[in-house]
TINUSE-645595 format. One record per residue (C-alpha): residue in three letters; y negated, z negated, x negated; residue number from 1. Coordinates in Angstrom, 3 decimals. Each point is the difference from the previous one (the first is absolute). Example, Ala and Ser with C-alpha at 12.3 -4.5 7.8 and 13.67 -1.06 7.14 Angstrom:
! residues 2
ALA 4.500 -7.800 -12.300 1
SER -3.440 0.660 -1.370 2
***
This chain:
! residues 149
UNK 63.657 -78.320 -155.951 1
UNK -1.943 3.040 -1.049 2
UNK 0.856 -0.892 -3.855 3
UNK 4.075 -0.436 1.158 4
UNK -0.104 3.334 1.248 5
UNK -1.775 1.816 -2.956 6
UNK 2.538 -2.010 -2.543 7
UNK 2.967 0.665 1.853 8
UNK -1.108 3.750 -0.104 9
UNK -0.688 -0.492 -3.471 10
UNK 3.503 -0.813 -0.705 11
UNK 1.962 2.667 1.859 12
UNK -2.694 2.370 -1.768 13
UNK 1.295 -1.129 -3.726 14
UNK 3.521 -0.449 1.065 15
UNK 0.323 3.547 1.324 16
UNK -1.962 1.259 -2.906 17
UNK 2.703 -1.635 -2.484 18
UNK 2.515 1.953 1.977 19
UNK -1.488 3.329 -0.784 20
UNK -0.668 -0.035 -3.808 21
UNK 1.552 2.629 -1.673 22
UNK 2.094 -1.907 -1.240 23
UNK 2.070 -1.628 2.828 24
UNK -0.461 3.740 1.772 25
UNK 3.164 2.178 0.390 26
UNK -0.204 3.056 -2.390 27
UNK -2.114 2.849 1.356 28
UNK 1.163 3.384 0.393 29
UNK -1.381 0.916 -2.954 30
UNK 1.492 -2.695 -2.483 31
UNK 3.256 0.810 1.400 32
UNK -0.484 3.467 -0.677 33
UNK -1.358 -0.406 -3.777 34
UNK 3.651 -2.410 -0.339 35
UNK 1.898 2.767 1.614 36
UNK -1.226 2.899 -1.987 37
UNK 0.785 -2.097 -3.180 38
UNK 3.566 -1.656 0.623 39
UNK 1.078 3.491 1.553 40
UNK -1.608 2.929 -2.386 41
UNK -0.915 1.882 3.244 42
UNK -3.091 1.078 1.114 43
UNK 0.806 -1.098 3.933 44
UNK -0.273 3.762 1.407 45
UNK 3.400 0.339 0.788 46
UNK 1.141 1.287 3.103 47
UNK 2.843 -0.903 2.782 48
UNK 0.904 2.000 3.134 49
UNK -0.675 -1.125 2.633 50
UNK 3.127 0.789 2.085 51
UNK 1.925 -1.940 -3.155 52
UNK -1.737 -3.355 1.193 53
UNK 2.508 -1.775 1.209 54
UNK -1.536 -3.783 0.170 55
UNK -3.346 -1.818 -1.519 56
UNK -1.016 -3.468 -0.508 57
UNK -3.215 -1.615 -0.638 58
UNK -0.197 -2.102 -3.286 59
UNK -3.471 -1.218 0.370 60
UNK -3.133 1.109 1.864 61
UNK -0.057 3.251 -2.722 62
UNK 2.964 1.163 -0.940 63
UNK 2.944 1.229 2.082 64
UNK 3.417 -0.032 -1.164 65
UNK 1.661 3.339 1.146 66
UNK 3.999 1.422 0.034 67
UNK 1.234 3.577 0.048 68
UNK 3.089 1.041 1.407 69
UNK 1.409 1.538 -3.485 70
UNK -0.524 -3.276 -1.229 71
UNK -3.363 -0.018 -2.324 72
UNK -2.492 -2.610 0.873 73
UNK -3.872 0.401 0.297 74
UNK -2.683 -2.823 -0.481 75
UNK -3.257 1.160 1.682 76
UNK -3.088 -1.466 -1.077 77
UNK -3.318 0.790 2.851 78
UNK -3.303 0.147 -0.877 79
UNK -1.274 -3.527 1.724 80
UNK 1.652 -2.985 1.461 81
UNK 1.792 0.764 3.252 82
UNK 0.860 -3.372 1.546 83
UNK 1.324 1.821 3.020 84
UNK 3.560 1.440 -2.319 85
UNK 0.820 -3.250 -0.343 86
UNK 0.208 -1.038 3.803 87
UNK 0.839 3.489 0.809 88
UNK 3.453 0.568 1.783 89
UNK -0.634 3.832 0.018 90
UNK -1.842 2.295 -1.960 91
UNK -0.366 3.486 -0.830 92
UNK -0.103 2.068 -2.733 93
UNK -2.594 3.181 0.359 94
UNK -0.276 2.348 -2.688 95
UNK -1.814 3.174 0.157 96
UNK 3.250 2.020 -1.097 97
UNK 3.790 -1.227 -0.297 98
UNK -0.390 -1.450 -2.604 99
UNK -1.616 -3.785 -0.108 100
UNK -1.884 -0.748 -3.011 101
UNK -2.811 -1.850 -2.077 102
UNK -3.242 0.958 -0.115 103
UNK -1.583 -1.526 2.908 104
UNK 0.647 3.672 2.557 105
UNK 3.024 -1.816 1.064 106
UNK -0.065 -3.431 2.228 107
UNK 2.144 -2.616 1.701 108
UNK -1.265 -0.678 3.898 109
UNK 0.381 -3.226 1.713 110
UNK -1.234 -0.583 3.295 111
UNK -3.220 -2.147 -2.027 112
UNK -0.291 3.115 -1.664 113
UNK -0.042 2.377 -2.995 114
UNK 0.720 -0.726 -3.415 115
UNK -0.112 2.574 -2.827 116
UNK 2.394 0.137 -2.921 117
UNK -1.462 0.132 -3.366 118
UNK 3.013 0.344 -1.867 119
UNK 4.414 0.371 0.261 120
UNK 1.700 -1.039 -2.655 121
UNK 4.000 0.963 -0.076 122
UNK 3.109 -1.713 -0.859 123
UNK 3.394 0.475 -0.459 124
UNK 1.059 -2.752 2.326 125
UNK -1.552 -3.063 2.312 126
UNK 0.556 -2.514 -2.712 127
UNK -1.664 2.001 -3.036 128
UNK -3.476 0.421 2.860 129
UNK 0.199 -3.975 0.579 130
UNK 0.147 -0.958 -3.411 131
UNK -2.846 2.094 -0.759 132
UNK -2.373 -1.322 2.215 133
UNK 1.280 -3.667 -0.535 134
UNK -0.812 1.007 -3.569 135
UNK -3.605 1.568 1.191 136
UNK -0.765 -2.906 1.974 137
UNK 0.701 -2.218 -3.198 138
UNK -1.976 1.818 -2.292 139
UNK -2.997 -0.356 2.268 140
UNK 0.355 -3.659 0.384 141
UNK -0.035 -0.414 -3.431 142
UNK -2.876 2.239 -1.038 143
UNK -1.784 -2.161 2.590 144
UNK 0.511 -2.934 -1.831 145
UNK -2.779 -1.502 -2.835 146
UNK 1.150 0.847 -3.545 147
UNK 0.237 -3.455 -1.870 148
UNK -1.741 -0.548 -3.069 149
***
């Protein structure tokens, strides 16, 4: 019985280790952020108000997808992984000024807590922000993946 016990432990051990290689992991924070700085030319320090905020969305445990009322769109990247944004109903933004912006001073709350922002990139519309992380996200995957010889 003793040996069932340590096998079966055994087995959840290696399956829940081939869950966590690198390679089946989402992208981190900072893979994103490499992607972004590439595909966009910015340097991620730009800046929203935060009055113009008008509605967010959480695109995966790091980045948060984020519309202004005069119609430019924001991808924030945080610092870690923030599970809690993407279970989140409300959040808030808290800046140290009125304006909201990268460089990990700012932060989204949730109720699990705190989550700095490492980085805002800006875009000229919701569309041009989605296809830039969709983009991000791809260029990760593949730079994950074994070169053939």
């Amino acid at each position: 019985m003793r040996f069932t016990k340590s096998a079966t432990a055994l087995s959840v051990a290696l399956v829940l280790g081939a869950c966590a290689t690198p390679g089946n992991a989402p992208p981190s924070p900072q893979e994103i952020d490499a992607a972004l700085v590439e595909i966009t030319g910015q340097n991620g320090r730009s800046c929203v108000r935060q009055i113009d905020i008008s509605g967010y969305a959480a695109l995966n445990d790091s980045v948060v997808s984020v519309s202004a009322k005069f119609r430019k769109h924001y991808l924030m990247v945080t610092m870690y992984r923030c599970p809690a944004m993407e279970s989140t109903a409300h959040a808030l933004f808290e800046g140290a000024f009125t304006e909201f912006c990268g460089g990990g001073r700012d932060s989204i709350a949730t109720a699990d807590g705190r989550c700095p922002i490492q980085t805002v990139y800006e875009f000229e519309n919701r569309q041009d922000a989605f296809d830039a992380h969709d983009e991000a996200e791809g260029r990760v995957e593949a730079a994950r993946k074994p070169a053939v010889p």
